[in-house]
RODREN-241435 format. One record per residue (C-alpha): x, y, z. Coordinates in steps of 0.5 Angstrom, whole numbers, always signed. Example, Ala and Ser with C-alpha at 12.3 -4.5 7.8 and 13.67 -1.06 7.14 Angstrom:
<site c1="+25" c2="-9" c3="+16"/>
<site c1="+27" c2="-2" c3="+14"/>
***
This chain:
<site c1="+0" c2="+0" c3="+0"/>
<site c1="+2" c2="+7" c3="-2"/>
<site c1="-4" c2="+11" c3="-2"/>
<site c1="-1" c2="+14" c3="+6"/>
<site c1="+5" c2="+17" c3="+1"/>
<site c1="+0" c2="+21" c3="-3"/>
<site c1="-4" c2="+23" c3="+3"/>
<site c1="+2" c2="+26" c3="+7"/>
<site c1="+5" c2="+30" c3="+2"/>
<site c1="-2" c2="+32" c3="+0"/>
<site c1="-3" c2="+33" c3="+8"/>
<site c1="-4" c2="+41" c3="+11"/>
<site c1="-3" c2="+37" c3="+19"/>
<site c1="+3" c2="+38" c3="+20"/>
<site c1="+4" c2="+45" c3="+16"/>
<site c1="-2" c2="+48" c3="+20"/>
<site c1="+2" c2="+46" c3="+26"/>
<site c1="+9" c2="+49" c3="+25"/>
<site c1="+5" c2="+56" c3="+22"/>
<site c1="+1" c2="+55" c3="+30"/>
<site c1="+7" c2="+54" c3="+34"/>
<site c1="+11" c2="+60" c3="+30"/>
<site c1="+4" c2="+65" c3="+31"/>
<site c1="+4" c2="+63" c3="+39"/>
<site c1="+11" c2="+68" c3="+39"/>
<site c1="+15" c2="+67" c3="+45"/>
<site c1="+16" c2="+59" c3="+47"/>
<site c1="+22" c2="+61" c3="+52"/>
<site c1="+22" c2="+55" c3="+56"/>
<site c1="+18" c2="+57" c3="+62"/>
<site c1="+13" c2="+62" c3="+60"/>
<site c1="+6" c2="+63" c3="+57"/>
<site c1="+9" c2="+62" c3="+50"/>
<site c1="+11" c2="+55" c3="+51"/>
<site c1="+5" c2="+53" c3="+55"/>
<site c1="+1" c2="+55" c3="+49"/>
<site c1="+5" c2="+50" c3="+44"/>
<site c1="+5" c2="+45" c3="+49"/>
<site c1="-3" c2="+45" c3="+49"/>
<site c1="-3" c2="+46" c3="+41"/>
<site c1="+1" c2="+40" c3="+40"/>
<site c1="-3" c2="+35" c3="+44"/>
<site c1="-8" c2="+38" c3="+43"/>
<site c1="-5" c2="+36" c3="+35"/>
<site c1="-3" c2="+29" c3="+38"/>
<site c1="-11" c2="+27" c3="+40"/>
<site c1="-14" c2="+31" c3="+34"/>
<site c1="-10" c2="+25" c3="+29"/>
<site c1="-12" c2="+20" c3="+33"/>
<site c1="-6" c2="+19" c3="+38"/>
<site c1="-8" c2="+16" c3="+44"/>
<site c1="-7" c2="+18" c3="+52"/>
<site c1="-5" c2="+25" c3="+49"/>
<site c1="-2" c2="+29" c3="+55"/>
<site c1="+2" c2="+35" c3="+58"/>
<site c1="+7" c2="+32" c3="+64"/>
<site c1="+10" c2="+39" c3="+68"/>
<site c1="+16" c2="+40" c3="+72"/>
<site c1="+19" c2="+46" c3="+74"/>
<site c1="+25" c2="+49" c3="+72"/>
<site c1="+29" c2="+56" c3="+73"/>
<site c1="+26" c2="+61" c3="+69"/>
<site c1="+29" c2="+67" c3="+66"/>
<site c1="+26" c2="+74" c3="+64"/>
<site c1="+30" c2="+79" c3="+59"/>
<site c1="+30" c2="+86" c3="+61"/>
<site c1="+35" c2="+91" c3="+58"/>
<site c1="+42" c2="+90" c3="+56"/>
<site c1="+48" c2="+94" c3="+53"/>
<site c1="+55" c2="+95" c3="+52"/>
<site c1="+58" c2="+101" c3="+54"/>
<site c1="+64" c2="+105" c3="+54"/>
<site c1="+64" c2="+111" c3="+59"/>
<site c1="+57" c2="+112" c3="+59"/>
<site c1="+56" c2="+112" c3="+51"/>
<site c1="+52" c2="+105" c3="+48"/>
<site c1="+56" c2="+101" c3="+43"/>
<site c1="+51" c2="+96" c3="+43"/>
<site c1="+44" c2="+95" c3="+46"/>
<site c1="+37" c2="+93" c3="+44"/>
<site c1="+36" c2="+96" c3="+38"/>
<site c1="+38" c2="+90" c3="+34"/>
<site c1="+46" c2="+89" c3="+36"/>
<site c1="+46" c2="+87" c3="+42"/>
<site c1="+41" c2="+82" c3="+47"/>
<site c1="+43" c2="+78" c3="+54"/>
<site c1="+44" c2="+70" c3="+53"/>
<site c1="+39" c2="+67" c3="+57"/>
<site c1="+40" c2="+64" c3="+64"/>
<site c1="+46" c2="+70" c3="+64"/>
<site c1="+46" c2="+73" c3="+71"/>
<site c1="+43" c2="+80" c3="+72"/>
<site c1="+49" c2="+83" c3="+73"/>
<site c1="+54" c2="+89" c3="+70"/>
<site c1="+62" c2="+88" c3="+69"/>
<site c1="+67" c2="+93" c3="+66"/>
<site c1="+74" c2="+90" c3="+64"/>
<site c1="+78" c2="+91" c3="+59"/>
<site c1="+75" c2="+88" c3="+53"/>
<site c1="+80" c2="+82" c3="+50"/>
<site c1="+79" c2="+79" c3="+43"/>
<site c1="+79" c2="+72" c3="+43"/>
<site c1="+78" c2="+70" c3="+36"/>
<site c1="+74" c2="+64" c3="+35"/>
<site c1="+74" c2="+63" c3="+42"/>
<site c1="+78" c2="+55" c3="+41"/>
<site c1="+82" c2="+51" c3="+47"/>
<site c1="+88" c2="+54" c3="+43"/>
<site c1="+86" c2="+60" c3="+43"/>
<site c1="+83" c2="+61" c3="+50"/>
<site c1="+90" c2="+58" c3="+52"/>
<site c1="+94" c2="+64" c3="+49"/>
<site c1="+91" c2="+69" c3="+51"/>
<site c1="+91" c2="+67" c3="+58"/>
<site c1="+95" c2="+73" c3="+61"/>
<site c1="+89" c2="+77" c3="+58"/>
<site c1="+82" c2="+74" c3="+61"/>
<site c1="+83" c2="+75" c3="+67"/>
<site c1="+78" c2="+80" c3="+70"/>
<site c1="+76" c2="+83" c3="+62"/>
<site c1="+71" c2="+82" c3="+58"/>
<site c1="+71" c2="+77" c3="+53"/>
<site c1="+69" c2="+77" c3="+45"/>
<site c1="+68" c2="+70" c3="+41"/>
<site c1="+65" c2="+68" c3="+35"/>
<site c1="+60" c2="+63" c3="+34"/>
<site c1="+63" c2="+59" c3="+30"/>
<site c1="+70" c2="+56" c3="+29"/>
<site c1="+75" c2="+55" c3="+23"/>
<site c1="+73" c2="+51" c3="+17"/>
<site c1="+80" c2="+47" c3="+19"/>
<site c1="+78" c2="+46" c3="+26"/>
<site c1="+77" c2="+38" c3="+27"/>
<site c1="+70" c2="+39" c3="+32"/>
<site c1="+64" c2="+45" c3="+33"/>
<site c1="+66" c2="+49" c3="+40"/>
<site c1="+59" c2="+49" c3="+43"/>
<site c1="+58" c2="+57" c3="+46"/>
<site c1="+58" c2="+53" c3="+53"/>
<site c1="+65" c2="+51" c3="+52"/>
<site c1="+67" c2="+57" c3="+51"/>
<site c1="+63" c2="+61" c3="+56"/>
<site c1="+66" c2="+57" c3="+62"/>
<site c1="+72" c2="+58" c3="+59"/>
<site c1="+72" c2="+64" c3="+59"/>
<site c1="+69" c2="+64" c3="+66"/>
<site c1="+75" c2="+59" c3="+68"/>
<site c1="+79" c2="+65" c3="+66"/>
<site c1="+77" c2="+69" c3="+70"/>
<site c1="+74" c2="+74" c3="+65"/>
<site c1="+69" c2="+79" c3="+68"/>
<site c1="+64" c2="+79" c3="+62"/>
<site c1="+62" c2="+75" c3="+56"/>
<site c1="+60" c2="+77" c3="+49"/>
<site c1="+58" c2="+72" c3="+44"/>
<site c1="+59" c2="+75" c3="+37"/>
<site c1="+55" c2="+73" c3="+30"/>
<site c1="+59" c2="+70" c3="+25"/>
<site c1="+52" c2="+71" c3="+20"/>
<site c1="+52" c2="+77" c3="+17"/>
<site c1="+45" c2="+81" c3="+18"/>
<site c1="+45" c2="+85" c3="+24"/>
<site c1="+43" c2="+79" c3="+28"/>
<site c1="+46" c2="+79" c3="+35"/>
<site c1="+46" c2="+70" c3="+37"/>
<site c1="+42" c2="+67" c3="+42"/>
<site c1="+43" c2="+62" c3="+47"/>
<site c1="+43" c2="+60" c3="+55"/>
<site c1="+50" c2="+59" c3="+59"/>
<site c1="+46" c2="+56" c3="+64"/>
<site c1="+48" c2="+48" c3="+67"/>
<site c1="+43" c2="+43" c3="+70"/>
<site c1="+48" c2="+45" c3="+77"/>
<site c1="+49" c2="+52" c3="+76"/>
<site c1="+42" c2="+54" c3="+72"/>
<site c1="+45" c2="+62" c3="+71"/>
<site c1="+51" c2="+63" c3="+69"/>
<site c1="+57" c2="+67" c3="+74"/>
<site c1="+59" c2="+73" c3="+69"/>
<site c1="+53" c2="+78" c3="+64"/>
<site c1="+54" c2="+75" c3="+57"/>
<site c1="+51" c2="+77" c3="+51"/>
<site c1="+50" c2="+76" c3="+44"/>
<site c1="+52" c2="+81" c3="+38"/>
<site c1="+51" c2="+82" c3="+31"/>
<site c1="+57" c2="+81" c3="+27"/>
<site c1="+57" c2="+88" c3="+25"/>
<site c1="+57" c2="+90" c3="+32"/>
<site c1="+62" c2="+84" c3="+34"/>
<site c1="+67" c2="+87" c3="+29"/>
<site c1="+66" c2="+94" c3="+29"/>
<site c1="+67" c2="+93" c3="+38"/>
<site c1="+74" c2="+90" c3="+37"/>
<site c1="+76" c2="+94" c3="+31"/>
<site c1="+75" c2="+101" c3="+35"/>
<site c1="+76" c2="+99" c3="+43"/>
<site c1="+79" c2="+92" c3="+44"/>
<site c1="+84" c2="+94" c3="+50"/>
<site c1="+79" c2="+99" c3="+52"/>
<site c1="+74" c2="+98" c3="+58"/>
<site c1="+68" c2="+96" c3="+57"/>
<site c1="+62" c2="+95" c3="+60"/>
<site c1="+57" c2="+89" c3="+60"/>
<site c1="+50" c2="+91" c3="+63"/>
<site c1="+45" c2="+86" c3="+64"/>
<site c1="+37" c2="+87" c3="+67"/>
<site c1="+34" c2="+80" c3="+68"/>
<site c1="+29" c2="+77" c3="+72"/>
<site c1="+30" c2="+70" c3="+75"/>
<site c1="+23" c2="+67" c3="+77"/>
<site c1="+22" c2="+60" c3="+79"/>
<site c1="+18" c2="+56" c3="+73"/>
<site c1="+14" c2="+51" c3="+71"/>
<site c1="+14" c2="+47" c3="+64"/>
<site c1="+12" c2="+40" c3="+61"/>
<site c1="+12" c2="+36" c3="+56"/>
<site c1="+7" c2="+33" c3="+51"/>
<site c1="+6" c2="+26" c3="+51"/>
<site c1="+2" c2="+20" c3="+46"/>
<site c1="+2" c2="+14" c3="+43"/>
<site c1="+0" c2="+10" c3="+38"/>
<site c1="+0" c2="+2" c3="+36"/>
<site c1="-1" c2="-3" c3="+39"/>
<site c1="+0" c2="-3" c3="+47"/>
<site c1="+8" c2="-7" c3="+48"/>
<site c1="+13" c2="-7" c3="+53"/>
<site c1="+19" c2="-5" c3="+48"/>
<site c1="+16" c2="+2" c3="+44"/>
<site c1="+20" c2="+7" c3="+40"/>
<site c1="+20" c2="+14" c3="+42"/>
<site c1="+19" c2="+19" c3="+38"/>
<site c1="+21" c2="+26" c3="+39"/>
<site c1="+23" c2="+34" c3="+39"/>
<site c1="+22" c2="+40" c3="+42"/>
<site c1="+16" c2="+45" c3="+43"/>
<site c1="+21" c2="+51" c3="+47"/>
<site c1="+24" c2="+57" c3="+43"/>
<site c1="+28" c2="+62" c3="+44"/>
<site c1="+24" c2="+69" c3="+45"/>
<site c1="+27" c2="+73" c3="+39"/>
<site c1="+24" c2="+70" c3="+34"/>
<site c1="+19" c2="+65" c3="+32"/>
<site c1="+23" c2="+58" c3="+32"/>
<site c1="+20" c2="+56" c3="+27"/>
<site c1="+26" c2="+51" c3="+24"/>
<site c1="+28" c2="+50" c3="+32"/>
<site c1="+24" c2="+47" c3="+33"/>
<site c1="+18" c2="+48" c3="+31"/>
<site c1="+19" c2="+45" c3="+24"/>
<site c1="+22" c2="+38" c3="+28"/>
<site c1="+15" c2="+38" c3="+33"/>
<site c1="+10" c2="+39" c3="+27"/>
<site c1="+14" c2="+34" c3="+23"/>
<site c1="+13" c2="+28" c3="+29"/>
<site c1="+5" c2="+32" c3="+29"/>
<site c1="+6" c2="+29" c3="+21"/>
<site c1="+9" c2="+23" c3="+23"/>
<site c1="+3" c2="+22" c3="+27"/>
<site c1="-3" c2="+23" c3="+23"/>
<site c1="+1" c2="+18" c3="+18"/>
<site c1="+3" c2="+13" c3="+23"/>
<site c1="-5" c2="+14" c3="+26"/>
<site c1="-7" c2="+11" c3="+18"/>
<site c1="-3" c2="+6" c3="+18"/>
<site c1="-4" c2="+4" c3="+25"/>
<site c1="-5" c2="-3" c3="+24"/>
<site c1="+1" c2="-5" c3="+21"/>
<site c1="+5" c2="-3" c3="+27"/>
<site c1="+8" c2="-9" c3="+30"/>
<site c1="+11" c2="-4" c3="+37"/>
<site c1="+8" c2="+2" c3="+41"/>
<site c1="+10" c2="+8" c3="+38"/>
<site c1="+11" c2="+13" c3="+44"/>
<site c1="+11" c2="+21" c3="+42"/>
<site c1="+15" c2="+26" c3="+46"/>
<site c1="+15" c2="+34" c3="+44"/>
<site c1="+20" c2="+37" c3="+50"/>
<site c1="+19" c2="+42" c3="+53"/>
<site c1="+26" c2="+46" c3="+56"/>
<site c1="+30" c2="+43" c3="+51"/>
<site c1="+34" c2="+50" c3="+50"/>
<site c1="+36" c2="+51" c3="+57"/>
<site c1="+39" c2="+45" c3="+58"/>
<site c1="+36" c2="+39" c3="+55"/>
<site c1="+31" c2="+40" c3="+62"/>
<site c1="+24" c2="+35" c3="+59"/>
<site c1="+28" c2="+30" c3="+56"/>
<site c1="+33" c2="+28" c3="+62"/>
<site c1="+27" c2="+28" c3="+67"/>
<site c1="+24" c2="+23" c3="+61"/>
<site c1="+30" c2="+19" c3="+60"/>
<site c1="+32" c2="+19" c3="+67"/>
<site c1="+25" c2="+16" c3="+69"/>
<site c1="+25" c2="+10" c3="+63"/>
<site c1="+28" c2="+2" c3="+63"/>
<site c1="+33" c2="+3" c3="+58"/>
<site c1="+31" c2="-5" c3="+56"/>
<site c1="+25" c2="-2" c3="+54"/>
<site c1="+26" c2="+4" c3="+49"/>
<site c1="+28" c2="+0" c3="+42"/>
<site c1="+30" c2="+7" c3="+38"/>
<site c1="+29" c2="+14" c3="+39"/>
<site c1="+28" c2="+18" c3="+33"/>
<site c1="+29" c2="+26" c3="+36"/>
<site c1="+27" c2="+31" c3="+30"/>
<site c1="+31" c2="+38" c3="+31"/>
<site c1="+32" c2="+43" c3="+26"/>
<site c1="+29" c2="+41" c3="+19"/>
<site c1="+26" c2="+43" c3="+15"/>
<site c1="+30" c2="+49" c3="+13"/>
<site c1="+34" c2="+44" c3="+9"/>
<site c1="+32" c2="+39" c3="+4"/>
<site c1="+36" c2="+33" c3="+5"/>
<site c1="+34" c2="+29" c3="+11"/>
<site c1="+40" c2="+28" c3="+16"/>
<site c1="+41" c2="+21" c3="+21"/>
<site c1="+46" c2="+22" c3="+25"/>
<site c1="+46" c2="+16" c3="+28"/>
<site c1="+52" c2="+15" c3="+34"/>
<site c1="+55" c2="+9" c3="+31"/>
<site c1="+49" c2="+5" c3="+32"/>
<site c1="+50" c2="-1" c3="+27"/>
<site c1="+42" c2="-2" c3="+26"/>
<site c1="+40" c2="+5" c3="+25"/>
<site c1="+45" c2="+7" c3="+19"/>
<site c1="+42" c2="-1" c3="+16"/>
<site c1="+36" c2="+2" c3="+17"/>
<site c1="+38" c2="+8" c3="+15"/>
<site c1="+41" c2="+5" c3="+8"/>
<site c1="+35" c2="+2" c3="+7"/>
<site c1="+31" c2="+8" c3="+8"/>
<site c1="+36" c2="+12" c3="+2"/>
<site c1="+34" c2="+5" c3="-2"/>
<site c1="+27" c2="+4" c3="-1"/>
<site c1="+26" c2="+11" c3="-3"/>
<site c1="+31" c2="+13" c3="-8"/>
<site c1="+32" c2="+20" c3="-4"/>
<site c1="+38" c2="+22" c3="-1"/>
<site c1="+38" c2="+22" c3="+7"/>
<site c1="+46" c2="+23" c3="+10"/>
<site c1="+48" c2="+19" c3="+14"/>
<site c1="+53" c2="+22" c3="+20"/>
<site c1="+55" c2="+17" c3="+26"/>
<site c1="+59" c2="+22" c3="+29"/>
<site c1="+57" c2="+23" c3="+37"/>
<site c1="+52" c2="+30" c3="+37"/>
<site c1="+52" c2="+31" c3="+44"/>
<site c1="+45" c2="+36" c3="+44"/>
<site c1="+39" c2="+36" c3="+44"/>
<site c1="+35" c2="+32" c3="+46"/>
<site c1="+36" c2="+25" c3="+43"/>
<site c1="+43" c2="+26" c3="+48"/>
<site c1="+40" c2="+23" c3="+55"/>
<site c1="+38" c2="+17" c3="+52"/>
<site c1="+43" c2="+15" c3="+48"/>
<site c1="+49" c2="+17" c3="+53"/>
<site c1="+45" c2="+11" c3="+56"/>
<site c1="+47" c2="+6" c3="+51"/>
<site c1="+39" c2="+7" c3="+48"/>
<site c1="+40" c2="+7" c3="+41"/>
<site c1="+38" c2="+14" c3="+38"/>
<site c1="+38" c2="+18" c3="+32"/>
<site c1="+39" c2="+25" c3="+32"/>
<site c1="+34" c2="+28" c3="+25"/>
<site c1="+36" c2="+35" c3="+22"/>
<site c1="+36" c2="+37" c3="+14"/>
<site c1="+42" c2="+38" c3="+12"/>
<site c1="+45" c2="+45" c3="+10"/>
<site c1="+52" c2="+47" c3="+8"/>
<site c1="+54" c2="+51" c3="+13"/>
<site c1="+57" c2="+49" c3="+20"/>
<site c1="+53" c2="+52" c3="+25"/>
<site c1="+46" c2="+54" c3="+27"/>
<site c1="+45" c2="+59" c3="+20"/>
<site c1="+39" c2="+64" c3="+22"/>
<site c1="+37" c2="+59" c3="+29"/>
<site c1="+38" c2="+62" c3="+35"/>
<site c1="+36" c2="+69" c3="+32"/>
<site c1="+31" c2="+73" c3="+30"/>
<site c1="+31" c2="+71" c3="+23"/>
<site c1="+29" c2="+64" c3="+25"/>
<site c1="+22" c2="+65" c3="+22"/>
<site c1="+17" c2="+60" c3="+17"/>
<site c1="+19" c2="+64" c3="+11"/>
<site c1="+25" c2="+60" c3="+11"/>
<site c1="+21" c2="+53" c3="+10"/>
<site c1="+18" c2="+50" c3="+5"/>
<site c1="+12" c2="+46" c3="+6"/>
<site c1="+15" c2="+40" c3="+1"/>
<site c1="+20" c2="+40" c3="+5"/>
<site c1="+16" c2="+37" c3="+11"/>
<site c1="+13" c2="+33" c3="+7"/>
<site c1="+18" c2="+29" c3="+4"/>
<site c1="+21" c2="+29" c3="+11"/>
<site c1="+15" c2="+27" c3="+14"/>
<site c1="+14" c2="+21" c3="+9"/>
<site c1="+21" c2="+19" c3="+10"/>
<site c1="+21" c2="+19" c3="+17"/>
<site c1="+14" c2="+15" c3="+18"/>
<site c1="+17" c2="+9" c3="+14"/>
<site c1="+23" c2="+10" c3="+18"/>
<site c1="+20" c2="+9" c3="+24"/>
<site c1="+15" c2="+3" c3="+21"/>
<site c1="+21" c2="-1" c3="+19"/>
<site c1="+25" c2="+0" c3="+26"/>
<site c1="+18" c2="-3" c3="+30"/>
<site c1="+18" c2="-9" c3="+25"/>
<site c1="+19" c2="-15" c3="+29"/>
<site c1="+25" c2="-18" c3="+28"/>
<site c1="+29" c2="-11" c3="+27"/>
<site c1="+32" c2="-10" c3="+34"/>
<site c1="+37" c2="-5" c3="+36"/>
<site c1="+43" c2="-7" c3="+40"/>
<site c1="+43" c2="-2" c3="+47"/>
<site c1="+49" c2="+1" c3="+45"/>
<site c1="+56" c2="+0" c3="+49"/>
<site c1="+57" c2="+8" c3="+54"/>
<site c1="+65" c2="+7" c3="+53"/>
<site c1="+65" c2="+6" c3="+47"/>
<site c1="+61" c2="+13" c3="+47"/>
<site c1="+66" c2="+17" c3="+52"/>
<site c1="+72" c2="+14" c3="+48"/>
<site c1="+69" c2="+18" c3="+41"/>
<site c1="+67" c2="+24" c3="+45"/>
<site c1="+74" c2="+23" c3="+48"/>
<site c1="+77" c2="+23" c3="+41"/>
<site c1="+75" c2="+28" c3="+38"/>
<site c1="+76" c2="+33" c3="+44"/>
<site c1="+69" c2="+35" c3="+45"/>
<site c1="+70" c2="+31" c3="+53"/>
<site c1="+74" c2="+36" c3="+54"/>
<site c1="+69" c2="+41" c3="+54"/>
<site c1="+63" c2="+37" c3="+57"/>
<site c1="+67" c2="+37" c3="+62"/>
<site c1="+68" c2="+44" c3="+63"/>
<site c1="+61" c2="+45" c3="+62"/>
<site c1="+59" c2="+40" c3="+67"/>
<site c1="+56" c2="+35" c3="+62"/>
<site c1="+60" c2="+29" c3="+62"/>
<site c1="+56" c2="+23" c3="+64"/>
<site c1="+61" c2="+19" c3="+64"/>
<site c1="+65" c2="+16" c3="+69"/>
<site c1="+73" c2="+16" c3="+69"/>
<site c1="+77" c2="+10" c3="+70"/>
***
């Protein structure tokens, strides 16, 4: 039978979704906004015919935005006016230093200026050098900078357009961060160090750090076995934009994927468990309460969607899961689409609390050329850079995918953790997970 094919790449379900949740506005976890989309997206759960459609909440550290600048003697270099915002879970704070360009902001280059940091207010790129062997999360280089003794923190754009970069510093242990930081456009970014590096400075931060609640939206479909399949993404966004790549395209897809799923329902041969988390970007927060409350025997695969949708190739990031990158072939195959395969080790979002304890897990996005978040975490994460075929064609790819790993007989084998840590350590990444507080591992 090929009929669910034409019907989901004829289906409105899914698109509708993602035009509700980027209409809603701010989804920053916690907040009005992100209640909204948790309740448009069960309510999307039940309406295609999942069953059980609920919102589990908990409670986190809130954050509020209020006003932040950089200044030099009383005169502003950057503010709200489209050059300069505070990254979320910053403290509210002021800090003056003399300002310090630490380029990329890499190990190596934290390690040669170090004589300088201390007490100073540092300035990084979001990006690293195409020559680079590894991603250098703002994380990294936040506590690096933090380690240093730096007195503030800007986070300089490498996308050109006047959009200053979001994105929390926060830690599970330490939910605000020890120093202000910021984000800047890349103009203002160039235009700061080109005229006042080795000046003062001032980083100034207003804020509101209110206890909150978020939650996470829950349904199933297929028959009721003990192994089911977790399908997921994240309904938090940032409160600069209308996340609709991150991730409102990722939770309207697996929205998709079950009003698919809904119509093919006896064929399922293994429960399909859907989960659209909330608090993914201030520290994986819904997704590490559910993983940490599962049985890792029960869990068969996690597909996590994050992030797609902007690009037209579908990307599998697999974590060295022999099974997922077959089943990912077979996909490839079966369709003759191109879906990339990667098996490095992505240690975010919210596939990541499953896999790291050996539950095999597969972390979807659309593939771009680009390294980074391209317009993610900006103000220009909004629907006019999607495209409905896109969600269509992922949406169709992804329901196959996930019929064919709850088919009796495919089984996933749980996933050994030193191999996990020996790949992260590898590849440098453990160093900064470390850093950051984000090692689950144990040493040996």
């Amino acid at each position: 039978m090929t009929e669910w094919i034409g019907d989901t790449f004829t289906s409105d379900v899914g698109w509708n979704h993602l035009e509700a949740l980027a209409d809603v506005g701010n989804r920053m976890a916690g907040s009005d906004g992100e209640r909204a989309g948790l309740e448009l997206t069960r309510d999307a759960f039940a309406a295609v015919g999942a069953r059980n459609a609920r919102i589990e909440a908990f409670e986190i550290q809130g954050w509020e935005r209020g006003d932040s600048a950089v200044s030099r003697d009383g005169d502003t270099l950057a503010a709200g006016d489209g050059s300069c915002i505070a990254l979320p879970r910053s403290p509210d704070a002021t800090a003056t230093g003399e300002l310090v360009d630490v380029g990329y902001g890499t190990p190596e280059e934290f390690e040669s200026a170090a004589a300088e940091i201390e007490d100073s207010i540092v300035v990084v790129s979001t990006t690293v050098p195409d020559e680079f062997d590894r991603f250098v999360h703002r994380r990294e280089k936040y506590y690096r900078a933090v380690d240093a003794g730096a007195a503030g923190f800007v986070f300089a754009n490498h996308v050109e357009g006047g959009l200053p970069p979001t994105g929390s510093i926060g830690s599970e242990t330490e939910p605000i961060g020890a120093i202000p930081a910021v984000g800047v456009s890349k103009e203002a970014g160039a235009r700061l160090t080109r005229r006042y590096e080795g000046e003062e400075v001032t980083v100034d931060i207003d804020c509101a750090t209110p206890d909150a609640t978020s939650g996470t939206a829950f349904a199933e479909l297929g028959p009721d076995t003990d192994e089911y399949l977790l399908v997921s993404s994240h309904v938090d966004a940032h409160d600069i934009a209308e996340g609709a790549m991150d991730n409102g395209a990722g939770t309207a897809t697996i929205v998709e994927v079950a009003r698919a799923l809904a119509d093919r329902e006896g064929e399922l041969e293994t429960r399909v468990r859907f989960a659209a988390f909330g608090a993914e970007e201030v520290g994986l927060v819904g997704s590490s309460k559910t993983a940490d409350g599962v049985d890792p025997g029960a869990v068969g695969a996690v597909v996590n969607v994050d992030s797609n949708v902007f690009g037209r190739t579908l990307k599998l990031d697999h974590h060295g899961f022999d099974e997922l990158e077959a089943a990912g072939e077979r996909l490839r195959e079966r369709f003759d689409h191109p879906v990339a395969l990667g098996g490095e080790i992505v240690p975010h979002s919210d596939h990541w609390p499953f896999v790291q304890r050996g539950i095999p897990g597969y972390m979807v996005s659309g593939e771009t050329e680009d390294r980074g978040r391209g317009w993610g975490h900006t103000a220009a994460d909004t629907l006019d850079k999607l495209d409905v075929r896109n969600l269509r064609e992922q949406s169709i790819l992804l329901t196959a995918l996930v019929v064919d790993l709850g088919r009796e007989g495919v089984s996933v084998d749980r996933g050994d953790t030193d191999r996990i840590a020996a790949e992260l350590e590898s590849t440098g990444a453990a160093t900064g997970m470390k850093l950051t507080g984000d090692w689950p591992f144990r040493s040996k």
